[in-house]
OpenMM code with the backbone's topology and positions (N, CA, C; nanometers):
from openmm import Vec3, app, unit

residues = "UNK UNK UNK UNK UNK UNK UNK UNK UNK UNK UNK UNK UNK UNK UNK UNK UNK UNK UNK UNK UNK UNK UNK UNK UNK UNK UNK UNK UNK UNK UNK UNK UNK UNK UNK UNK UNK UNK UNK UNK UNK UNK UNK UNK UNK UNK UNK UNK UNK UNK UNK UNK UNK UNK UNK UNK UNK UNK UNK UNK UNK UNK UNK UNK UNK UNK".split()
positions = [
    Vec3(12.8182, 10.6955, 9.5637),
    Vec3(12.6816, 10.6772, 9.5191),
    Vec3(12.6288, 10.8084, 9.4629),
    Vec3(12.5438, 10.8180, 9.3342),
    Vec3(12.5170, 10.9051, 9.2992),
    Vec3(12.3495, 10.9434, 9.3529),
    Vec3(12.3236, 11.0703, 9.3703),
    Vec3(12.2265, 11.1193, 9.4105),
    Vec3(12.1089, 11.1359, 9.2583),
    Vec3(12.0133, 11.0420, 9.2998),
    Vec3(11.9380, 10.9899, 9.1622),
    Vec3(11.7676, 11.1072, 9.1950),
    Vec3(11.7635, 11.2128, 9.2666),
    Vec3(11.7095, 11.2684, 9.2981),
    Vec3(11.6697, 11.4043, 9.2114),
    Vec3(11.5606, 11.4376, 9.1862),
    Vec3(11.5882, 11.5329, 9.0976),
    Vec3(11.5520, 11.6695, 9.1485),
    Vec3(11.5911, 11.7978, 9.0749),
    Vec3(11.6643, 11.8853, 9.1943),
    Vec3(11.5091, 11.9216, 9.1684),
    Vec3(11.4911, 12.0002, 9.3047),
    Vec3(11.3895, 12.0676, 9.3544),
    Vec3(11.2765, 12.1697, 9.2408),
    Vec3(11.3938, 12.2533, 9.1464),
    Vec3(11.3598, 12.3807, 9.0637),
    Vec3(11.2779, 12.2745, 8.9518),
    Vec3(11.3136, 12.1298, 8.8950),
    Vec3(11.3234, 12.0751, 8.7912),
    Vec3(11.1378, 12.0040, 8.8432),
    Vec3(11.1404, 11.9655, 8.9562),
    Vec3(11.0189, 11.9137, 9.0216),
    Vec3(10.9111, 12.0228, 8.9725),
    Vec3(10.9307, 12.1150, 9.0355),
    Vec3(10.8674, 12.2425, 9.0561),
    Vec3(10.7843, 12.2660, 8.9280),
    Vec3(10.8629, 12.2965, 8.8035),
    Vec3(10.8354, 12.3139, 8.6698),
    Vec3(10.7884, 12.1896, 8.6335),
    Vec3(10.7938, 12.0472, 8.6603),
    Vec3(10.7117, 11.9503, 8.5988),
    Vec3(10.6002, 11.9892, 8.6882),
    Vec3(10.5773, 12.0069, 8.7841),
    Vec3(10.4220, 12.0206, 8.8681),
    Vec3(10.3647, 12.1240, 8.7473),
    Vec3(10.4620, 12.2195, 8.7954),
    Vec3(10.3923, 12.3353, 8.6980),
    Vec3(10.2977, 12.3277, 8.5828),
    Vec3(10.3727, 12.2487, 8.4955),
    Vec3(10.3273, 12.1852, 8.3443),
    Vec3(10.1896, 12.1316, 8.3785),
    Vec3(10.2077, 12.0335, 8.4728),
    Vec3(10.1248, 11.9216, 8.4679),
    Vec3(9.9755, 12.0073, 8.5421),
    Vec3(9.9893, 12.0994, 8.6107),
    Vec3(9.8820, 12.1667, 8.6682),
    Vec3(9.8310, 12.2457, 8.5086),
    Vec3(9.8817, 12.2882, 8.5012),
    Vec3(9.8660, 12.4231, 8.3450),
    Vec3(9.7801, 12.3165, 8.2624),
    Vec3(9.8388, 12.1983, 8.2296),
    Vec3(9.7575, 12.1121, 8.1603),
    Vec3(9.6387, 12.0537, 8.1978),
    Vec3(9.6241, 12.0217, 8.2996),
    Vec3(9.5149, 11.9850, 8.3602),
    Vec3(9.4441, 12.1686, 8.3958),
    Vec3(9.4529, 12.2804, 8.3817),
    Vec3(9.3862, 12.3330, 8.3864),
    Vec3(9.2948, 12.4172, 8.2638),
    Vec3(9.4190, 12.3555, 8.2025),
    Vec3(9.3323, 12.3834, 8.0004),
    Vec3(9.2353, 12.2802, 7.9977),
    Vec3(9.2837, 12.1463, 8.0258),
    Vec3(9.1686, 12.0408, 8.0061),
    Vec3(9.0084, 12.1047, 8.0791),
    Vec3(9.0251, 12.1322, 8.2102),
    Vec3(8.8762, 12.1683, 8.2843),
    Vec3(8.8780, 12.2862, 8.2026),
    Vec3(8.9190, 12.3840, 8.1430),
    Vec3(8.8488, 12.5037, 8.0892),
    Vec3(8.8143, 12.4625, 7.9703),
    Vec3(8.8664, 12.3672, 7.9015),
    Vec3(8.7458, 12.3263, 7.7802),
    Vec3(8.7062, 12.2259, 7.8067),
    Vec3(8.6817, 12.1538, 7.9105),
    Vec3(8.5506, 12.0792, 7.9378),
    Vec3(8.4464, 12.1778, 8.0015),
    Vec3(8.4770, 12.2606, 8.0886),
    Vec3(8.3797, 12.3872, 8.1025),
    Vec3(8.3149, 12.4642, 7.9656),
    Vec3(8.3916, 12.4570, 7.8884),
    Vec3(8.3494, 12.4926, 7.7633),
    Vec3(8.1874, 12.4471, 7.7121),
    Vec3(8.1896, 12.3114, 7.7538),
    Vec3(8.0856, 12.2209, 7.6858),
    Vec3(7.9700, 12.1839, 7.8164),
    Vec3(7.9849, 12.2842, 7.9049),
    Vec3(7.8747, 12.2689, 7.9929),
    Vec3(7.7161, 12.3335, 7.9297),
    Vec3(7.6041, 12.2828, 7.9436),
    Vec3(7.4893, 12.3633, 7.9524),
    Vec3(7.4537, 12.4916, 8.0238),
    Vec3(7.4069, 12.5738, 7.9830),
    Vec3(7.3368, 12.6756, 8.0566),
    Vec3(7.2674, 12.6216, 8.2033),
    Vec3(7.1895, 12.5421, 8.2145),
    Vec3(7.1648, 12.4271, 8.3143),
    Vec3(7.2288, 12.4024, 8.3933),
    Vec3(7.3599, 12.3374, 8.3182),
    Vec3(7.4792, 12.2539, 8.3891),
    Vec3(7.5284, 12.3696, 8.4726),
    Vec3(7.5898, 12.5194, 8.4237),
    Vec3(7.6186, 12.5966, 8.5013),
    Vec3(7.5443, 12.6262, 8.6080),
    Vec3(7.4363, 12.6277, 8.5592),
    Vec3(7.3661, 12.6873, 8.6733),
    Vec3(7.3280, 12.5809, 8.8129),
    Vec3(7.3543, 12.4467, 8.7830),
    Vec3(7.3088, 12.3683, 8.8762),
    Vec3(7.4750, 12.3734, 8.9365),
    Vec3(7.6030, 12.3896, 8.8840),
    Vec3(7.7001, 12.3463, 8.9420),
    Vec3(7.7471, 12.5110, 9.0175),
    Vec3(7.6756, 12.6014, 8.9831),
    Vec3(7.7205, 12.7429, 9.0932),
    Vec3(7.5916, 12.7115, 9.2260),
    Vec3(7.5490, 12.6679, 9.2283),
    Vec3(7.4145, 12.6493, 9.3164),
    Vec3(7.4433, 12.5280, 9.3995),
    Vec3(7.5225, 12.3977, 9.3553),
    Vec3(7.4925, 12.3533, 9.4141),
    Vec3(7.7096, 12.2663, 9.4349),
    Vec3(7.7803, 12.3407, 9.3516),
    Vec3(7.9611, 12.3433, 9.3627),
    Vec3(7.9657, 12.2181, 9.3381),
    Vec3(7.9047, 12.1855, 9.2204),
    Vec3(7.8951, 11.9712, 9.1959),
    Vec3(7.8978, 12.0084, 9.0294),
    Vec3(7.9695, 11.9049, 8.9902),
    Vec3(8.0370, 11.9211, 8.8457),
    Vec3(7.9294, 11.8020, 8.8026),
    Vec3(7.9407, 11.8099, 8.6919),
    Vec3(7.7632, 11.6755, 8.6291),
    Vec3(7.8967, 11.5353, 8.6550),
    Vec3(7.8201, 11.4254, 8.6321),
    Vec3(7.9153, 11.2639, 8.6638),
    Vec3(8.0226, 11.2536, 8.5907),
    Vec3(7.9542, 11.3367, 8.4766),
    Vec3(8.0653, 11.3045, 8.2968),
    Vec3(8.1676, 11.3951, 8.2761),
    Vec3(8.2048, 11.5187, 8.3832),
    Vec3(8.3013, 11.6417, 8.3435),
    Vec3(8.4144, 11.5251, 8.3761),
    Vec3(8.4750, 11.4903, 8.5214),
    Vec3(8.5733, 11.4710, 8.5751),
    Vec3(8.6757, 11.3808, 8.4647),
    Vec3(8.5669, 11.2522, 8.4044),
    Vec3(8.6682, 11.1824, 8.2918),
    Vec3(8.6662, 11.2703, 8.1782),
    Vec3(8.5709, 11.3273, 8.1644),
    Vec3(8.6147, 11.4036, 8.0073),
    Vec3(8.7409, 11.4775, 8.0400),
    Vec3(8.7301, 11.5546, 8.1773),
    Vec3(8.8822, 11.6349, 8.2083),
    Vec3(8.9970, 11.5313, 8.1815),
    Vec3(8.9890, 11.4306, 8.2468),
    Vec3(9.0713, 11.3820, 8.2220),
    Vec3(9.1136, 11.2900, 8.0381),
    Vec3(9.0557, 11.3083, 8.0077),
    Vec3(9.0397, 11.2206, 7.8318),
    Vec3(9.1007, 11.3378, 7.7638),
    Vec3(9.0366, 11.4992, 7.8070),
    Vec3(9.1433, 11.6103, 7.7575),
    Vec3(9.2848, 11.6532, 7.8011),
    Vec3(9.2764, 11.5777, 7.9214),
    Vec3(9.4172, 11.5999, 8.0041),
    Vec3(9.5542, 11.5021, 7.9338),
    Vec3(9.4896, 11.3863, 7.8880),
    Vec3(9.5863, 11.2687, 7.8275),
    Vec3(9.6240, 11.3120, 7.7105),
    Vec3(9.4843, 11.3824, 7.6520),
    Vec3(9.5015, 11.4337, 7.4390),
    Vec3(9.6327, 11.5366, 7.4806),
    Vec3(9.6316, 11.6282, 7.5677),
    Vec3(9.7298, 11.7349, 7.5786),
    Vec3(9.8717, 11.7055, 7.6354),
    Vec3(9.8609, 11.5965, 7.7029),
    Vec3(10.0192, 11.5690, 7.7683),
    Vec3(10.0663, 11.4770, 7.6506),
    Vec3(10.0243, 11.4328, 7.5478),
    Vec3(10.0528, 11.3384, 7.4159),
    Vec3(10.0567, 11.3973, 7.3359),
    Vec3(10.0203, 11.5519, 7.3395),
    Vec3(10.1063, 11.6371, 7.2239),
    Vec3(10.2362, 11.6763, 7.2682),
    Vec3(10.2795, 11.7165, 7.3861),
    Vec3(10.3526, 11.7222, 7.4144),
    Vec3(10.5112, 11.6802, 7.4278),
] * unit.nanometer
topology = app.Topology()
chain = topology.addChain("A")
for resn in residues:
    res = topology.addResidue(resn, chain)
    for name in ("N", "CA", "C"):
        topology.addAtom(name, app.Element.getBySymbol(name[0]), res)
């Protein structure tokens, strides 16, 4: 039986990717925050309703260039 497992180093580097990408996505959805928006989300560590899918709507555009 073959071992259909994939090796540890190969895991590692897809996490990798997939974090890196998802962390470009939140830095340009941070991009498009208000002066406001910052200031209510250092005060109060709460992102507005609309960041989390936009992160993610930039997270999909970037793993599909890929």
């Amino acid at each position: 039986m073959t071992n259909r497992r994939t090796p540890p180093d190969i895991r590692r580097e897809r996490l990798s990717d997939k974090m890196t990408d998802y962390s470009i996505a939140v830095d340009d959805s941070a991009q498009t925050l208000s002066p406001d928006a910052r200031r209510h989300l250092r005060i109060s560590a709460r992102v507005p309703d609309w960041f989390r899918a936009d992160v993610e709507r930039r997270y999909q555009e970037i793993r599909k260039r890929r």
